[in-house]
N, C-alpha and C positions, 0 to 999 in steps of 0.2 A: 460115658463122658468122663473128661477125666477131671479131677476137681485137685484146685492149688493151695495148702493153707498157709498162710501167710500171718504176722503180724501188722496189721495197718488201724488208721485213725480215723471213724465213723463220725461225719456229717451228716447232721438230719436237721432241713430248713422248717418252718410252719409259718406264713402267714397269718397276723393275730388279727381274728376279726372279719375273716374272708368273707363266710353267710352272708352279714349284715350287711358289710361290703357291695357284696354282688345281685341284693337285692333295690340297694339304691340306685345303683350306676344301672340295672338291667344288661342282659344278655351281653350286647352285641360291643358296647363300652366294657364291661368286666373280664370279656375273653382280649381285645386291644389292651388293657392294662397288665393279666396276664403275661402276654406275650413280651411286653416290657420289661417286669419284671423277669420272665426270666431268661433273656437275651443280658439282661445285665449281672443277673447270676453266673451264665454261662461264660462271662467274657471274667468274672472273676476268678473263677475255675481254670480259665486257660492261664491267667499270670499267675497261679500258684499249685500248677498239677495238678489240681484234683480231678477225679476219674467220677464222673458221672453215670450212676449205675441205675437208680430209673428216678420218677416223679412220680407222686400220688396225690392225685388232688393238683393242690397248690402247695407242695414240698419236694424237695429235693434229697436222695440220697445218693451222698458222695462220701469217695475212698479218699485218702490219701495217705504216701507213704511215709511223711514226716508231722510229728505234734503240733508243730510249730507254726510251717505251713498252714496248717489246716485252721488254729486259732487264727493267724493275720488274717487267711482267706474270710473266715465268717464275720469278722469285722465290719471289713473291705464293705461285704455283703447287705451288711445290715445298715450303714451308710448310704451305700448305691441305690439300696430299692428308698429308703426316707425319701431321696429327693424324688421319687415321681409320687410321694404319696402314703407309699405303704411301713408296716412297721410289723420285723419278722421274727420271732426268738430260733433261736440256734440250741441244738445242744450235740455235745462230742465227745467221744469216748474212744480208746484205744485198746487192744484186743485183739482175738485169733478169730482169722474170717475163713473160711471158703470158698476158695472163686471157682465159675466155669463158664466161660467166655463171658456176656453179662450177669450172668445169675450169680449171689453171692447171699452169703446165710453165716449162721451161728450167731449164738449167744451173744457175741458183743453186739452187733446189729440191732437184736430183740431189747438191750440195756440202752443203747443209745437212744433209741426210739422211746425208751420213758425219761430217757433225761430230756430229754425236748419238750415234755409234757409238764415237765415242773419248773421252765424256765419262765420267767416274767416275759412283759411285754420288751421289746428289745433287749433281751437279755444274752450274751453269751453266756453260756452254763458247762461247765464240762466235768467229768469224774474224777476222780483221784488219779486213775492212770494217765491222764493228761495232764492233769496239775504236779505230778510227781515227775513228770518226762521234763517237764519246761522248767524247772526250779533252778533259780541262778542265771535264767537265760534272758529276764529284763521282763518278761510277762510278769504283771501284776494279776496275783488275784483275792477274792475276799470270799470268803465261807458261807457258804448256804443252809449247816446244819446237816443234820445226818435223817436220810429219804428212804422208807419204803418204795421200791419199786414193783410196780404191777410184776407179777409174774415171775421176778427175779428174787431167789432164796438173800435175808440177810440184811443190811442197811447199808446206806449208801451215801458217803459225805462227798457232795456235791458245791463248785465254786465259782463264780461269776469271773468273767474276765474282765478286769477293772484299767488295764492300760497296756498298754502292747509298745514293744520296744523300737524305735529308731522311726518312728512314726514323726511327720512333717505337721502333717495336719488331718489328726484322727478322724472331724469331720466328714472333709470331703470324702471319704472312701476311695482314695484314690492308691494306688500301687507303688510299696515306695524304694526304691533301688538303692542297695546301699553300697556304700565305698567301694571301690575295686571288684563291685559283681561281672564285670564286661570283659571282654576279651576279643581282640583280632589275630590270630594266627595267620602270619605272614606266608606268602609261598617261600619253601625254600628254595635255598641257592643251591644248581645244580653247580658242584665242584668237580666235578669230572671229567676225565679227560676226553669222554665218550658223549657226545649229545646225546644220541639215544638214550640216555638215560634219565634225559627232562619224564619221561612218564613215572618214573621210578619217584624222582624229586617230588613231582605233584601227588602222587601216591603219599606219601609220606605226609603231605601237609593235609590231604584229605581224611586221611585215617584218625590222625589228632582232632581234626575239627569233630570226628562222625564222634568220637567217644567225649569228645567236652560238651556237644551240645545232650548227652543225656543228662545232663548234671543242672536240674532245674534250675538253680539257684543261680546259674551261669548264665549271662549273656551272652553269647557265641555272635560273633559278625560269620554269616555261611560265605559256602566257597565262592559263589559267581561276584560276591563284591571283594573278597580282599586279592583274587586272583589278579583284579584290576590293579594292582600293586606290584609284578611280577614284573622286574630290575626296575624300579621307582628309586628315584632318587631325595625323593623325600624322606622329611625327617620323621621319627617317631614322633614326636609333639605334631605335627604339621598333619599325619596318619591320625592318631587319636583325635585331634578335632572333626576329620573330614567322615569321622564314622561313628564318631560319638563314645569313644568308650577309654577304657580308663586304664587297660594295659595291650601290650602288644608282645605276641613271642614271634621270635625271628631267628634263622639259623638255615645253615647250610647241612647239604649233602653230597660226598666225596665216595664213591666204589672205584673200587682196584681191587682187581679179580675177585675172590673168596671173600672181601673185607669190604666193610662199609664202618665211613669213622663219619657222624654225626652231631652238628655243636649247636646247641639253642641257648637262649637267653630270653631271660623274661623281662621285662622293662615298663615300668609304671610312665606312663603316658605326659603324666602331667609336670612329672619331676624330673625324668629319663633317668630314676633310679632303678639300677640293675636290682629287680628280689630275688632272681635266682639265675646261675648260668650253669652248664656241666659239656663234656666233652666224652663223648662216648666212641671209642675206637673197637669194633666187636667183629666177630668171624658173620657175616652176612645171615649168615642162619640164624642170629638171635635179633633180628631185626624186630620181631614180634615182642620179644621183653624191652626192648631199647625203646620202643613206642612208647608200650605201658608204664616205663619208666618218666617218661616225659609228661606222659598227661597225668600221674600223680602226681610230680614235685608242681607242678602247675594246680591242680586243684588244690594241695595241701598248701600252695603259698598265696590262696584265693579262698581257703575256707580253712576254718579253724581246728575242724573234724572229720576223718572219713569215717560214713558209716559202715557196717558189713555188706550193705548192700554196694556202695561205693567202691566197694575193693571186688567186688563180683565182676561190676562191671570193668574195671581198668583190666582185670587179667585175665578179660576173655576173649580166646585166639578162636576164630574163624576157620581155619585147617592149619596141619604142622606141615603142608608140603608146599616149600620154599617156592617152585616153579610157579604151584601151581596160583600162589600167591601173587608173582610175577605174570601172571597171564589174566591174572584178575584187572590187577591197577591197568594195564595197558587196555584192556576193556573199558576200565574206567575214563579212562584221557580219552578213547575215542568216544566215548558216550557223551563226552562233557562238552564235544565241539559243537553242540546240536547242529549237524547235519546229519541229511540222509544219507549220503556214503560213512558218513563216522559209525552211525548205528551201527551199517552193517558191517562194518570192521566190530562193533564191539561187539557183537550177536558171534563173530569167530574168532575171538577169546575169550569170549564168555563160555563159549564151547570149548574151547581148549582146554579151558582151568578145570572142568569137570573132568575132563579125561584122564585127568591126572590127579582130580581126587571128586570121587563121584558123589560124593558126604557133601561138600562144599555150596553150602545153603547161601551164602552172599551170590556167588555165580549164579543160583539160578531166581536168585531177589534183578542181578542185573541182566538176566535175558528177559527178567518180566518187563522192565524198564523198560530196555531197548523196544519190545513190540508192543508195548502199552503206546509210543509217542509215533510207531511206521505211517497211522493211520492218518497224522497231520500231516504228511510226506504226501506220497502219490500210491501207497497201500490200501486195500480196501479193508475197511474192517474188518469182516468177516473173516479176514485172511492173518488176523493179528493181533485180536483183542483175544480168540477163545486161548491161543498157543500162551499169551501174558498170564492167561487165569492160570493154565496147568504150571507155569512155572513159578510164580506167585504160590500156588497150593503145595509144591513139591518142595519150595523153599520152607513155607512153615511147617512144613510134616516134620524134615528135620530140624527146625529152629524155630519153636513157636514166639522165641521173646524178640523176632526179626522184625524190627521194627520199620525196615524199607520193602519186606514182602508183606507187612501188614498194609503198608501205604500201595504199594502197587496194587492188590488184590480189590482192594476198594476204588481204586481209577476205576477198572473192571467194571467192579459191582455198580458205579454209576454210569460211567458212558456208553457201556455196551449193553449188561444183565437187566439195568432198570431195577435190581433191586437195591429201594432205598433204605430201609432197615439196615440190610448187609453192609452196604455201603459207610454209615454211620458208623457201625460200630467197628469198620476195618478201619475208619480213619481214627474214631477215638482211642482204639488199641494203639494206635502205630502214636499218637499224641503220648499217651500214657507212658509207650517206651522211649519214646525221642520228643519230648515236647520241647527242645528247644532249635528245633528243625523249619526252616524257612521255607522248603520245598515242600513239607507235609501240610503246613497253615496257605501254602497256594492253592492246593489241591483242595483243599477242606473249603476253604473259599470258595471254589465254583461247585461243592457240593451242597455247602450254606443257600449260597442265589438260586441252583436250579428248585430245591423245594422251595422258594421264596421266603427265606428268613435274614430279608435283606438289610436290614441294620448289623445282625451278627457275621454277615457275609463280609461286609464293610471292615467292623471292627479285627477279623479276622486275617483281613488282609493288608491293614495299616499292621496290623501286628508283625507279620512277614516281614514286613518294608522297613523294621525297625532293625530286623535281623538278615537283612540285606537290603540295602539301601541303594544300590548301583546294579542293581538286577535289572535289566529292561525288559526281562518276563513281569516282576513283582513289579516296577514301576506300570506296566502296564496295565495291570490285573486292578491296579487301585483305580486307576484311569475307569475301566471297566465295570466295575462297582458302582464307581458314583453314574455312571450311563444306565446301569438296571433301575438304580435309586433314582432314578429321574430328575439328577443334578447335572443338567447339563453340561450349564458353564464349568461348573467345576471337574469336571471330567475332560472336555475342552482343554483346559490347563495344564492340569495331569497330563492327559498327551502329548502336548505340546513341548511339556517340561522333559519328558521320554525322548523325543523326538530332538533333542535340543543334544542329548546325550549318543544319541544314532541314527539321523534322519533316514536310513534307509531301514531301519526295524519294521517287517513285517507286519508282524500284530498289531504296535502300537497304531499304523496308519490303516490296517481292518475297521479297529475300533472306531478311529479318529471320522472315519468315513463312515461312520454308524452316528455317531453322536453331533455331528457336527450340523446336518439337516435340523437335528431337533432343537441346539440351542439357536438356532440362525437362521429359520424357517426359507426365509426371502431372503438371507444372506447368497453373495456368491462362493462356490465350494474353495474348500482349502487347496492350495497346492501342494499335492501328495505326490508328485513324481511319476513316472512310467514303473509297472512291475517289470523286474530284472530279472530275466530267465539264471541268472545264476545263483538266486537266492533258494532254489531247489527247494520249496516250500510248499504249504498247500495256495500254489499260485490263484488257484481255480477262487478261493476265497475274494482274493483279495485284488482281481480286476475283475471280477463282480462289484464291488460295492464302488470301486474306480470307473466301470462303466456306470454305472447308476447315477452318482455323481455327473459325469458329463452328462447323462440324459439330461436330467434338473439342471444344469446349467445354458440348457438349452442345443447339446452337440448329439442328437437323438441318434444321427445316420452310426456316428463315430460308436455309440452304446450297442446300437442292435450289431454292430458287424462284429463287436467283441460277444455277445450272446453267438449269434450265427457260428464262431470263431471256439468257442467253449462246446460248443454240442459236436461241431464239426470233430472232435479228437477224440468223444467217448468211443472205446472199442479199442484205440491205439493205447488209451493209460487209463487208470483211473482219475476221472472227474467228479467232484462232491457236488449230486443232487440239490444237496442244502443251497450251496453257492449259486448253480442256476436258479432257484425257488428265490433268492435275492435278489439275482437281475431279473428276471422275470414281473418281478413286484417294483421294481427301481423303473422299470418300462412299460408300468402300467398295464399288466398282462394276469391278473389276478389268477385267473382261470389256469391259465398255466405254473404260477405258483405254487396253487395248491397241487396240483400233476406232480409238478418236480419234489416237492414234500412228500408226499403219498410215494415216492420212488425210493425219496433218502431216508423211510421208514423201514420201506422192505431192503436196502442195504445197510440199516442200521448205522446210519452217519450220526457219529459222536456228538455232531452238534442240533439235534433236534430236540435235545435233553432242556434247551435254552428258549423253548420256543414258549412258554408258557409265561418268562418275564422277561423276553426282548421286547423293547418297545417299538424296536423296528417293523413289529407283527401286527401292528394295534390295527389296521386297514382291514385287517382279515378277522378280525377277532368276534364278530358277529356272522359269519359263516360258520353252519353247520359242520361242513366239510372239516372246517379247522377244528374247531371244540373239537369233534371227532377222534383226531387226530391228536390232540394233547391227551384227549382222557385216553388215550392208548397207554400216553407213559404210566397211568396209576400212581402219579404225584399225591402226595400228602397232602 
């Protein structure tokens, strides 16, 4: 195993008082408080990186790669849990660790863990290497004297954190954004004399966004909301309102033949003062420095400092072969159209880029992609999820720090493998590398709900929506959320509000026809349209819960002849089991529900992973047969 050393910044939590604690409240109240706490731990770790490496007890140890960070984060922390109750000491030390995939050791680890032990009751405490790292940077701190530590040679002058900088209201523990942290990277303007070359242009503004969202400190708007910008004749001020953020880069893209001339401009939102603009006229081939040139002068005119690690990232190129580069983006553009013919256009550039450079670990992060999503199509799983793992795996063999083959490999590890461990920790890694990624916190979201950690599922997925806001995947997914949390109405709304942005969205009107019986029992059903065969989707879905619907509204004949109508094609395509085990149930056909379950096990249908907190299920949930069948998954 291969082990990485690193310098990073050790958090170690302690609840002061837990024993005492957990013998008043009893068991089954002290594990519910628990869980509380640390969903609100967790959700402070997501707004400030930290890397969650295990739990003991009732404490936490977390990485993180900046001092800074990692002090605001414990704060945050020990505010957040106050209000349901509890009261936590912190302590943080900076140092040389060892990592190998979860497991992490040394000596700084073994030091932090006794600075924790001599912190007071709400206390942050941290070592001199932490107080030495932040000096000048507005953290207040005040001296603790000089400490024996168990086990560790020598003395140790340890110091409280007494006030933390740009803080609103230190109280609340709440996350506090400061100036000019946001960003919306506009599509650029294809200048070309050639359209074809719109993939090129979108290439270019995807590439910037993938390397700004690694930059924690950044708010990134992701691509599916500023794309909705592409020839807007809106103004920047009009732009920054409608997404919330506080600067915008904007710029065009001009090839003629061997040559690619490039002009961006950075513009503060609020004042439409330009902070930075350049003009880059270069031989096509240095396309890749003309990038990395762009996302510096953009991070350097959005943070004060890069660190080494900061400059790693901006100058690191993915392969040096130009074509094969160009064979990649055009995989990308057709990935991004989510259809089924796009896929399989990008599944034969994704293959092209590798033949032209067989090293090229994003190519095979985007064929994992591509056959991770065939199976919401008319694919059967089995035919699509093992081919995602081996390219997923083949992508991190060569690039372990790939933080879209850590994301893909864990879609895997949850919808098909059922391993939830695995699953966890491919999304924390791919968090860790890209936490400021809109696509990864969706993903992570229906891996949150299916072990049922549905508050953090929630919080995870409003997080998303912050970082793309015009997504009618992520509008949906929150819709979704509050339907597992058994917030009806409020999910109701959410869809609605979706729906309002693209009444013909697919999923949104799934859900919508999920949730809508529950908030409105005796209400009559929404009008959700006819499915349109041109939506080339997993249709099978989504007039199932359409038939079901008519049934309860009393059009029973109209429901069974779309069931009769569904079974009638299996054998011509693939039909999802799951979908009939819906109408089947939507027709009062219990028996055969569970059949069609018991089917979409042995095909391995993605969405049976959902069955253990869909409420849609609760009819059955006192059948054997069903338990059964859930304790198959080996859910947590």
């Amino acid at each position: 195993m291969t082990r990485h050393r690193s310098v990073a910044t050790i958090l170690f939590t302690d609840i002061v008082g837990s024993t005492e604690r957990a013998a008043v409240l009893g068991d089954r109240d002290w594990d519910a408080l628990l869980r509380r706490h640390d969903s609100l731990i967790r959700n402070c770790l997501r707004e400030h990186g930290g890397r969650e490496v295990a739990t003991a007890g009732d404490g936490f140890l977390v990485l993180f790669e900046g001092s800074g960070r990692a002090i605001q984060c414990a704060c945050e922390i020990r505010e957040a849990v106050r209000e349901v109750g509890l009261e936590i000491r912190c302590g943080l030390h900076m140092g040389k660790v060892e990592r190998a995939e979860d497991d992490v050791r040394g000596i700084a680890v073994h030091v932090c863990a006794r600075v924790v032990e001599r912190a007071a009751p709400g206390e942050v405490l941290v070592s001199s290497t932490v107080r030495d790292a932040e000096l000048g940077s507005g953290f207040e701190f005040d001296a603790r004297g000089r400490h024996e530590l168990k086990g560790v040679p020598g003395e140790w002058t340890l110091y409280a954190v007494t006030d933390v900088p740009g803080e609103e209201d230190p109280v609340a523990g709440r996350s506090i954004s400061r100036a000019g942290s946001s960003i919306a990277v506009l599509p650029f303007v294809n200048m070309s004399a050639d359209s074809e070359n719109e993939y090129f242009c979108d290439g270019v503004t995807e590439e910037l966004l993938t390397v700004l969202t690694k930059f924690g400190e950044l708010r990134v708007i992701s691509r599916t909301s500023v794309m909705q910008y592409k020839g807007t004749t809106k103004t920047v001020r009009q732009i920054g309102r409608e997404l919330d953020v506080d600067n915008v880069l904007e710029g065009s893209v001009r090839r003629f033949g061997d040559r690619v001339r490039i002009s961006a401009q950075l513009v503060r939102t609020e004042t439409d003062e330009h902070l930075w603009a350049e003009n880059y006229d270069r031989e096509l081939s240095d396309i890749f420095a003309i990038q990395s040139q762009v996302a510096e002068q953009i991070v350097r005119s959005l943070k004060s400092t890069l660190s080494p690690t900061d400059r790693i990232q901006l100058a690191k190129v993915h392969t040096r072969d130009l074509e094969a580069y160009q064979l990649y983006l055009k995989g990308r553009y057709f990935w991004n159209q989510q259809t089924e013919e796009g896929l399989w256009k990008a599944i034969e550039f994704f293959r092209a880029a590798l033949d032209k450079d067989p090293e090229y670990a994003l190519a095979y992060a985007g064929l994992a992609d591509s056959y991770n999503l065939l199976p919401w199509y008319r694919t059967p799983p089995k035919e699509a999820f093992p081919i995602a793992s081996f390219m997923a795996s083949k992508a991190l063999q060569l690039d372990e720090t790939l933080a879209e083959a850590h994301n893909a490999l864990a879609f895997v590890k949850m919808l098909y493998d059922w391993d939830w461990e695995g699953a966890e920790r491919g999304f924390q890694r791919a968090i860790d590398l890209h936490g400021g990624s809109a696509p990864t916190g969706s993903r992570y979201f229906q891996f949150l709900a299916v072990v049922g950690r549905l508050e953090e599922a929630t919080a995870e997925i409003e997080r998303a929506l912050q970082l793309d806001p015009l997504s009618l995947t992520i509008n949906t997914a929150v819709g979704w959320a509050y339907y597992l949390e058994g917030r009806y109405e409020d999910a109701v709304r959410q869809l609605h509000k979706t729906l309002e942005m693209d009444p013909h969205f697919y999923w949104a009107r799934f859900i919508l026809g999920l949730a809508y019986p529950q908030s409105s029992p005796a209400g009559k059903s929404p009008l959700l349209g006819p499915v349109r065969t041109e939506e080339a989707r997993p249709l099978a879905l989504l007039e199932s819960v359409l038939a079901a619907l008519l049934y309860r509204d009393g059009r029973r004949e109209e429901a069974r002849a779309t069931y009769a109508s569904l079974k009638s094609r299996i054998g011509a395509e693939y039909v999802s089991p799951y979908a009939l085990a819906l109408l089947a149930l939507g027709i009062g056909e219990p028996r055969e529900a569970l059949d069609w379950l018991e089917r979409a096990f042995s095909k391995r249908d993605f969405m049976v992973v959902f069955l253990r907190v869909d409420p849609y299920w609760e009819p059955l949930r006192a059948e054997p047969r069903f338990r059964e069948l859930v304790g198959r998954l080996r859910l947590p």
